[in-house]
DOVO-926384 format. One line per field, with one value per residue (C-alpha): chain; z, x negated, y negated. Coordinates in Angstrom, 1 decimal, padded with zeros to 4 digits. Each point is the difference from the previous one (the first is absolute). Example, Ala and Ser with C-alpha at 12.3 -4.5 7.8 and 13.67 -1.06 7.14 Angstrom:
<atoms>
chain: A A
z: 007.8 -000.7
x: -012.3 -001.4
y: 004.5 -003.4
</atoms>
This chain:
<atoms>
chain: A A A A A A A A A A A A A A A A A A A A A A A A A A A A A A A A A A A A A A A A A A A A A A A A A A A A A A A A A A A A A A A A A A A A A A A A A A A A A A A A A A A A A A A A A A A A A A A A A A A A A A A A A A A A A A A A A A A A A A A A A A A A A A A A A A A A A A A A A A A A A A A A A A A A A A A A A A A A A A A A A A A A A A A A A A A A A A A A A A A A A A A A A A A A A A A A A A A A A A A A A A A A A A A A A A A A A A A A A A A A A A A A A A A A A A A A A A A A A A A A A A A A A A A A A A A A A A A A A A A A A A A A A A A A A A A A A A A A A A A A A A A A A A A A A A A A A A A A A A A A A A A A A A A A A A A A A A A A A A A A A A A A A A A A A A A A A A A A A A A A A A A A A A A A A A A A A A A A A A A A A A A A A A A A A A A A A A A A A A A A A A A A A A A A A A A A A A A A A A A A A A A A A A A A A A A A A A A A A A A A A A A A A A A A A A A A A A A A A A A A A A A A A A A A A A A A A A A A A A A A A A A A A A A A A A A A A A A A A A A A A A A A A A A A A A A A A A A A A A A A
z: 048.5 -003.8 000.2 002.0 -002.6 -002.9 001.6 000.4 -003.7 -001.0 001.9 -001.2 -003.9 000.9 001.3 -002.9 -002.4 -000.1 -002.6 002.5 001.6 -002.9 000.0 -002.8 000.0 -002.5 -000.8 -003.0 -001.8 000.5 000.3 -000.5 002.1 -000.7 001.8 -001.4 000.8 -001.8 -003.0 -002.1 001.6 -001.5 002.0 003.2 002.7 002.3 003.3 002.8 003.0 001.5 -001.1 001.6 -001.5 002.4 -000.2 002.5 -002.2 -003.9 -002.0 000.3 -002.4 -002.8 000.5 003.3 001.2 003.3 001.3 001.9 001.9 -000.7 003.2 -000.3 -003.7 001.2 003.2 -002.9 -002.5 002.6 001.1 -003.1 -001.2 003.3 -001.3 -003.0 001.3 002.4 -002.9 -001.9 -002.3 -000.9 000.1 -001.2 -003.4 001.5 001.1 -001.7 -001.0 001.7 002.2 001.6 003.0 002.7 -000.1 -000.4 -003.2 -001.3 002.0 -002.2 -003.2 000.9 001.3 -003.8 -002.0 002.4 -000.9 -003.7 000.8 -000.1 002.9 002.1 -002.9 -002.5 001.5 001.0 -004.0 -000.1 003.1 -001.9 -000.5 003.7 -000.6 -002.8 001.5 000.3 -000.9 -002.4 -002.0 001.0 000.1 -003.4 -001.8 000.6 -000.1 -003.7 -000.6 001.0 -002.3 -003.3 000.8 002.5 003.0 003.2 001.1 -002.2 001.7 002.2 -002.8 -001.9 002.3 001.0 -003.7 -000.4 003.4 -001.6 -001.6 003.6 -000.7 -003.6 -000.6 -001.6 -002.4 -001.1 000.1 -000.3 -002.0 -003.2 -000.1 000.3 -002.7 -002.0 000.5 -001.6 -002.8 -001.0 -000.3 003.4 001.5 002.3 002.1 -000.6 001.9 003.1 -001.5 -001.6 003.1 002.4 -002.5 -000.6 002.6 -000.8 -003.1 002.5 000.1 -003.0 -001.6 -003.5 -001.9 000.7 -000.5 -000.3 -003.1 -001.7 000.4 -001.6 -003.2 -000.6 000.1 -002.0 -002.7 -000.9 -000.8 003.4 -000.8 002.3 000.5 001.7 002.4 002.3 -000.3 000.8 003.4 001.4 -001.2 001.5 001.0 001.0 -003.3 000.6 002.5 -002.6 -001.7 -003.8 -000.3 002.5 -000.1 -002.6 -002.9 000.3 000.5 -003.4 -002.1 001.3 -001.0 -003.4 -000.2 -000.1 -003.1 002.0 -002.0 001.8 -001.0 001.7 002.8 000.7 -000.1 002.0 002.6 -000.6 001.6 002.5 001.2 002.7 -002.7 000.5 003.8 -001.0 000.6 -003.4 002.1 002.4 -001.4 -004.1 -000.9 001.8 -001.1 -003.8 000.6 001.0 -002.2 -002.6 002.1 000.2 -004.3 -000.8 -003.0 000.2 -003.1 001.9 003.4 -000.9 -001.3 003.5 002.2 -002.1 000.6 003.9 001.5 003.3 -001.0 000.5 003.7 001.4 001.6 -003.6 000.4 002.8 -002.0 -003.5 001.8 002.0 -003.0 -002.3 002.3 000.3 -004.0 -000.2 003.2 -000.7 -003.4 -001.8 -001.9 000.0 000.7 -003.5 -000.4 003.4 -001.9 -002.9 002.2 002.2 -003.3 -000.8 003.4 002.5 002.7 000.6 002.2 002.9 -000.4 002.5 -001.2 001.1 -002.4 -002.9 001.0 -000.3 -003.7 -000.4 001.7 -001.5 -003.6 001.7 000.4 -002.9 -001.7 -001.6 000.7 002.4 -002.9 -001.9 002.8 000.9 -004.0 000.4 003.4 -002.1 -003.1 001.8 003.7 000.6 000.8 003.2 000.9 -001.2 002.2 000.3 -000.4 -003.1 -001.3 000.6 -002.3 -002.5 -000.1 000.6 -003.2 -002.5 001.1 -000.2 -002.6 -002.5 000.6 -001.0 001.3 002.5 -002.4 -000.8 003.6 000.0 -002.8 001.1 003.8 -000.6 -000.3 004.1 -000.2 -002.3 001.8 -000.9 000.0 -001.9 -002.7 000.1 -000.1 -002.4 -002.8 -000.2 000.0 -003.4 -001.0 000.0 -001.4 -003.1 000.2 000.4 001.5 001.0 002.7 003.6 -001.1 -002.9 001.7 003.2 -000.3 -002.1 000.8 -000.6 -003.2 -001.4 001.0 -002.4 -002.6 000.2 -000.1 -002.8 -001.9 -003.1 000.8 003.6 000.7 000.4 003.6 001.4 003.5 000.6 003.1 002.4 003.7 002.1 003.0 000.0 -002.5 -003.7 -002.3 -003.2 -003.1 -002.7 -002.7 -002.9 001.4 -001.0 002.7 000.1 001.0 003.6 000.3 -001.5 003.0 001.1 000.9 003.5 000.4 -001.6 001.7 003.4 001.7 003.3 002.6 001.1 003.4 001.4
x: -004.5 -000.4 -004.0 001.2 002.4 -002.4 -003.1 002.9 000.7 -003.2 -001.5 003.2 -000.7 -004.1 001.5 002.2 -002.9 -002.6 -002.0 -001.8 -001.5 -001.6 -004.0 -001.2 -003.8 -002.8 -002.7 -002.5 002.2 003.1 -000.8 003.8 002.2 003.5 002.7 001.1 003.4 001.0 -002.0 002.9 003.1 002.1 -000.7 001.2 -002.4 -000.5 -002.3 -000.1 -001.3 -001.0 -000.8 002.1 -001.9 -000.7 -002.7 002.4 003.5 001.2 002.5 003.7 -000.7 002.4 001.0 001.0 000.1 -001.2 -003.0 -002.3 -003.7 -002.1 -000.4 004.5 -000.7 -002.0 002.2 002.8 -002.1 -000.6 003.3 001.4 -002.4 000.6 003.9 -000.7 -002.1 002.8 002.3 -002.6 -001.2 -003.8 -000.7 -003.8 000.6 001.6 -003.3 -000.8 004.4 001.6 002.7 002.7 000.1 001.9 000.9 003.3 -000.5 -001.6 002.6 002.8 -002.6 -000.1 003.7 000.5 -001.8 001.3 002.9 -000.3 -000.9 -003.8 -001.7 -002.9 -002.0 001.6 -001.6 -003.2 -000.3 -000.1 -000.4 -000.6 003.9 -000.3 -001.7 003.3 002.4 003.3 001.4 -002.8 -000.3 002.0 003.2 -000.2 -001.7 002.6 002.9 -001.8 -000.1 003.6 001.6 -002.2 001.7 -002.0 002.5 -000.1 -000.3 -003.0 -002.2 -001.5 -001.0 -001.4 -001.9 -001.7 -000.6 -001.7 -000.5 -001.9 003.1 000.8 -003.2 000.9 001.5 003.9 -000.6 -003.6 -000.2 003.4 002.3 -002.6 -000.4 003.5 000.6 -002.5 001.8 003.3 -002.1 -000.7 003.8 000.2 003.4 000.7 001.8 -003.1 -002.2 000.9 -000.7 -003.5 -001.8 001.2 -001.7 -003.1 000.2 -003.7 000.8 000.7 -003.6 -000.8 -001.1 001.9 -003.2 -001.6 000.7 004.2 -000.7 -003.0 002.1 003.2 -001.8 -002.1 003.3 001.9 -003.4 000.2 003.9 002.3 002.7 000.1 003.4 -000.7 -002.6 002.7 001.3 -003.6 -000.6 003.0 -000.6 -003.8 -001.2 -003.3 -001.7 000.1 -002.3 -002.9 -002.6 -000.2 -003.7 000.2 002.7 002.9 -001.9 -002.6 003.1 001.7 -003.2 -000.1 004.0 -000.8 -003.3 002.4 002.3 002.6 001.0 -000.5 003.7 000.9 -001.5 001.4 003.3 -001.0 -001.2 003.4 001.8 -002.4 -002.2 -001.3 -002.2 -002.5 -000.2 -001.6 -004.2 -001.6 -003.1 002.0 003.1 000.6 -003.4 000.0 003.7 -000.9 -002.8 002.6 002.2 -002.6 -001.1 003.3 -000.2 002.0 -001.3 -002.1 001.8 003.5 -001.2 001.4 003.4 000.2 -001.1 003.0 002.4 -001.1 -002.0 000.0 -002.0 -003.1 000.9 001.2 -002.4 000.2 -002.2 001.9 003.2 -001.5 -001.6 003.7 001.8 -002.4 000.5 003.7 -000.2 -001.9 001.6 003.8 000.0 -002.4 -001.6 -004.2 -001.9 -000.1 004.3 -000.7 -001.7 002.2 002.3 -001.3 -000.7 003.5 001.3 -002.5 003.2 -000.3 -002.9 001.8 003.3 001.2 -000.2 002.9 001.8 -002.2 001.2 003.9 000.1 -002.5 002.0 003.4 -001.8 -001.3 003.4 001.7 -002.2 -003.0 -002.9 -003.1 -002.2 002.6 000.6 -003.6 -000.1 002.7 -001.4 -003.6 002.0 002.6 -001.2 003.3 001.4 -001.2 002.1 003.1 003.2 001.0 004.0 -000.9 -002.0 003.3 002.2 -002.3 -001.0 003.8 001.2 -003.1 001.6 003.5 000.4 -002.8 -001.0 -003.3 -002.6 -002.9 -002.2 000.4 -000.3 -003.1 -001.1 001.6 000.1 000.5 004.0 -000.2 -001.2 002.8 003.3 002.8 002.8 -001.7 -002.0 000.2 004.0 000.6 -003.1 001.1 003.5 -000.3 -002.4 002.6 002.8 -002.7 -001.0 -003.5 -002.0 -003.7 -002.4 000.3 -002.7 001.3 003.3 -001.6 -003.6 001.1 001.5 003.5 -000.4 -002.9 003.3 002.6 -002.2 -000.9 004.0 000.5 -002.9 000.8 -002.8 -001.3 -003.6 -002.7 -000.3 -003.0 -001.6 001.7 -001.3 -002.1 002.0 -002.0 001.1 -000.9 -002.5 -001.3 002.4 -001.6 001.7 000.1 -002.1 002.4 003.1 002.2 000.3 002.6 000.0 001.0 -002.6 -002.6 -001.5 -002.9 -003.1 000.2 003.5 -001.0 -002.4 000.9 003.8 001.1 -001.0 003.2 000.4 000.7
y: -080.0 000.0 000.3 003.5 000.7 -000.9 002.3 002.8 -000.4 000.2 003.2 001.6 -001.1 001.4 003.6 000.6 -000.9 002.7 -001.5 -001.9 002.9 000.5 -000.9 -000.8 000.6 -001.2 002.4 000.4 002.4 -002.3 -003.5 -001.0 002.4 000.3 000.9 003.2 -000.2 -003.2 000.7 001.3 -001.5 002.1 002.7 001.0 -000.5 003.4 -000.4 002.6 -002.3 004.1 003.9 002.5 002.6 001.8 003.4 002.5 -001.5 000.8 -001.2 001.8 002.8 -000.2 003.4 000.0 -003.4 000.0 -001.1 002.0 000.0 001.8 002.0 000.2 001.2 002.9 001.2 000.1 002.1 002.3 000.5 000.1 003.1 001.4 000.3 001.2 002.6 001.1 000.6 001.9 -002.6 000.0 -004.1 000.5 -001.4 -002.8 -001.4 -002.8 -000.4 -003.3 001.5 -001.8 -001.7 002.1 004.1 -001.6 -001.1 003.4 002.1 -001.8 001.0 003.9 000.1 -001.6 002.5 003.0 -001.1 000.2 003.4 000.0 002.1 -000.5 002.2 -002.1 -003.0 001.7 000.4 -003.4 -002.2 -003.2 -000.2 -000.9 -003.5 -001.0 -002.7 000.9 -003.2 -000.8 003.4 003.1 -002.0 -002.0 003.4 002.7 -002.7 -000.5 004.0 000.3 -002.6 001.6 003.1 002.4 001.5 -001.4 003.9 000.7 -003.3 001.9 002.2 -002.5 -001.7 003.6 000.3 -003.4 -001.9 -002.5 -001.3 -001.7 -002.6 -000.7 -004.1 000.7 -003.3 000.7 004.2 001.4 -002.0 000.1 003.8 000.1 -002.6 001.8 003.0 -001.3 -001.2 003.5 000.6 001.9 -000.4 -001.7 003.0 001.9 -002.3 001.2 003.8 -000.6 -001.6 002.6 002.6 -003.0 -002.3 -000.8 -001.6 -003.1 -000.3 -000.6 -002.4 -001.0 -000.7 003.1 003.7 -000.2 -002.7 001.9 003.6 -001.3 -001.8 003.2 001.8 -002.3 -000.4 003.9 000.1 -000.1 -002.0 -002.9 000.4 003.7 -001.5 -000.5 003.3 001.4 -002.1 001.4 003.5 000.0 -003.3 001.2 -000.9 -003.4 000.4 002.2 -001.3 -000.1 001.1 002.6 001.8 -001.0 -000.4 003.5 001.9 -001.8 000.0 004.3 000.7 -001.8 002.3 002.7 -000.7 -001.7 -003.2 -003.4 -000.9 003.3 -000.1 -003.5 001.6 002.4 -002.6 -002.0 002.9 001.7 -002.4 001.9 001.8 -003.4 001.6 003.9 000.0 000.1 001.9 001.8 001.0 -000.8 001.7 003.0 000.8 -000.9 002.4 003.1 -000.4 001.0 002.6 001.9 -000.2 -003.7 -001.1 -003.2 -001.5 000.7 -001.5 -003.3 001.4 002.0 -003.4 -002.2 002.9 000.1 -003.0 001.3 003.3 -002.4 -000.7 003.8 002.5 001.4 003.0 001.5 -000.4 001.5 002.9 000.8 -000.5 001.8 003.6 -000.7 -000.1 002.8 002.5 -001.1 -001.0 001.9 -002.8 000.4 -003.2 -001.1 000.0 -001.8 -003.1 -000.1 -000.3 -003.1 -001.3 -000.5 -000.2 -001.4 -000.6 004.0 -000.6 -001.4 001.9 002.4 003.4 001.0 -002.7 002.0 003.2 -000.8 -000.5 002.6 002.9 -001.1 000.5 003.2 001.3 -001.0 002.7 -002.2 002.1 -001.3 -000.3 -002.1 -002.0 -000.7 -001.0 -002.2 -001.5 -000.7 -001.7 -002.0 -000.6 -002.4 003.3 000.2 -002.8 000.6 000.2 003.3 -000.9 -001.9 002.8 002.3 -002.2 000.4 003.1 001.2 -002.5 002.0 003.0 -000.4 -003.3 001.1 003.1 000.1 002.5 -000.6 000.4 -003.7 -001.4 001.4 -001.6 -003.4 -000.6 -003.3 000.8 -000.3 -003.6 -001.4 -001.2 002.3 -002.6 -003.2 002.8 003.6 -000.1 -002.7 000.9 003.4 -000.6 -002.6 003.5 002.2 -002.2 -000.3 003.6 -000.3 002.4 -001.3 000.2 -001.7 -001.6 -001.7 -001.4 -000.9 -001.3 -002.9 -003.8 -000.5 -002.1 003.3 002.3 -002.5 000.2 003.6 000.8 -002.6 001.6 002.0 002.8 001.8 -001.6 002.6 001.0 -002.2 -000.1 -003.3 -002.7 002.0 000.4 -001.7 -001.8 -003.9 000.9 -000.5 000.6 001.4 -000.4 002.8 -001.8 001.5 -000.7 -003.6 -002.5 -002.1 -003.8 000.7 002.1 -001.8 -001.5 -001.4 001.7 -001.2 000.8 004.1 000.2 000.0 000.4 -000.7 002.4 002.5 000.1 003.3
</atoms>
């Protein structure tokens, strides 16, 4: 009994063991085998006593998680592009694409995105959306584009847009453009905003075209602070390259006579300039406005009073605008210029605004010659309010009764505000009894005004600063500026642009 029980012992203690299965054989090579599995002990011993590997069987894919044969693999990829093609979906470019196991699965994909509001068209765009995992992609990705800020409504939109969002990783792709994205001051409600207009930007790659774009930018005088600003405005120019396309158009403006600290400005509020074709559009329109008689040494002056006259279908405008001059106005060609000159909006404003102001000067009396002189100095007229124009005209009568003779000469009196000027200048006037000019009392600062009243002596009547909208102011070289308006070149040289 206990020579049975020792030999039981024993075979069990040889089973459990599988180190001596192990043949250790001596060749030429290895004249001292070892068993490999105790030669480190410290590390755990792996055998497979069998292969199940098997040529007709896989692995579970990770995808899907089923395994399949090959001949079952096949059926299924046949069926499934048999659905698809019953629904109108072109599965050709889904050839060589891992789909899922059953139609089930890729029914629950298609019911998904029809959901979202893509069509069969939509798809048919892009069938490679079809090969995304719902649980693995389209899930985590639009969950992601929700919470930064993009409507659940406007998905479907998104994904049309940019279906190649659906493959991107949320941890690896998305959350750094968006990080990077908040570094550039964009806020964080405009997130949602700048990638429905961009949703490309999610492609990109942080080190390449978005990085080089803002430090050219940023090199030539954008404030960094306005970089922000720009991405929401027009968040396309992260996407152009420096040598191609942002810095020929910079080096061309600058070719011009526009200053490089201007023209960052400029870029600072209208970004969208970086999107006009040097080639195709920015050239060409340079090119007519020196063919309808702008002076070449003005053409900067008019491009800082009116950036988007390098991106509108500028000839057609100028040659409307020019006959409507001409026909209604009775300003030749040349008036025409001087005019676009000064105010380079009046290309793309509706001629029936122009004619309002034009007609109510007509029937107060002003002659058309004087009125088309008046037009040709002082082009702001044009877009005047009609009811404002009333006031004013109805407080020269009545208040100071001066003659016509000096509107003529000074059209400008339409573009002062009668409250907050006109009233209150000539009031202190009167009360002082002096009798000058419009010009005088009303092309002047409020501090020039004090010290023209405190003055001793009436100055000799000079030109004053030229009326130009947005543009250079030029300075009467014999006249005394005070501190205020001792500014710096920069600041002279070039105002704000007016909006009209």
């Amino acid at each position: 009994m206990s020579s049975t029980l020792f030999n039981r012992r024993k075979l069990l203690t040889i089973l459990r063991n599988p180190y001596v299965f192990y043949t250790q054989i001596k060749t030429p090579q290895n004249p001292c085998p070892r068993n490999p599995l105790i030669q480190n002990p410290f590390r755990a011993a792996q055998v497979c006593y069998f292969s199940t590997n098997f040529p007709e069987y896989e692995m579970p894919s990770v995808t899907w998680g089923v395994v399949q044969g090959k001949k079952e693999k096949l059926v299924n990829r046949v069926k499934i592009c048999d659905y698809l093609k019953n629904l109108g979906i072109i599965p050709d470019e889904l050839e060589g694409l891992e789909l899922p196991s059953t139609v089930e699965v890729m029914e629950e994909r298609v019911v998904f995105l029809q959901k979202l509001g893509l069509t069969v068209d939509d798809i048919n765009e892009y069938p490679l959306m079809l090969g995304c995992s719902m649980r693995k992609n389209m899930i985590p990705v639009l969950g992601y584009l929700e919470k930064i800020g993009i409507q659940k409504s406007k998905l479907g939109e998104f994904v049309k847009n940019y279906p190649q969002v659906l493959h991107a990783s949320v941890v690896v792709e998305l959350m750094p453009v968006v990080k990077f994205l908040r570094g550039l001051d964009v806020e964080k409600q405009d997130l949602g905003y700048v990638l429905m207009k961009y949703p490309e930007l999610l492609g990109f790659k942080l080190e390449g075209t978005m990085s080089t774009s803002v430090a050219y930018l940023v090199s030539i005088g954008v404030s960094p602070r306005d970089i922000g600003p720009m991405v929401t405005q027009y968040p396309y120019f992260l996407g152009m390259r420096v040598g191609t396309v942002i810095k020929p158009l910079v080096d061309y403006l600058v070719s011009l006579g526009l200053p490089i600290k201007i023209l960052a400005r400029m870029l600072e509020k209208r970004a969208y300039i970086l999107g006009y074709d040097l080639e195709e559009t920015v050239k060409p329109n340079v090119d007519c406005l020196v063919s309808f008689g702008i002076r070449r040494e003005l053409l900067a002056l008019v491009i800082a009073q009116f950036p988007q006259i390098l991106g509108l279908p500028l000839k057609a405008k100028m040659s409307s605008q020019q006959y409507f001059f001409s026909l209604k106005l009775k300003i030749d060609p040349e008036g025409f210029a001087r005019v676009v000159e000064k105010m380079p909006q009046v290309v793309s404003l509706n001629q029936h605004v122009i004619l309002k102001p034009v007609e109510f000067l007509l029937r107060r009396g002003i002659p058309s010659a004087d009125v088309a002189n008046m037009v040709v100095k002082c082009p702001q007229l044009v877009a005047c309010r009609v009811e404002l124009m009333k006031n004013s005209f109805y407080f020269y009568k009545s208040e100071m009764g001066r003659p016509l003779k000096e509107l003529v000469e000074f059209p400008e009196y339409f573009t002062y505000s009668l409250e907050s000027r006109i009233k209150p200048r000539y009031q202190r006037l009167k009360s002082k009894g002096i009798r000058c000019s419009l010009n005088w009392f009303l092309n002047c600062s409020d501090q020039r005004f004090e010290e023209r009243l405190q003055g001793d002596y009436i100055e000799s009547e000079s030109l004053g600063p030229s009326f130009c909208m947005g543009g250079k102011l030029e300075l009467p070289g014999s006249e005394i500026v005070s501190d205020e308006e001792d500014e710096s070149d920069d600041e002279v040289l070039y105002r704000r642009t007016v909006s009209l």
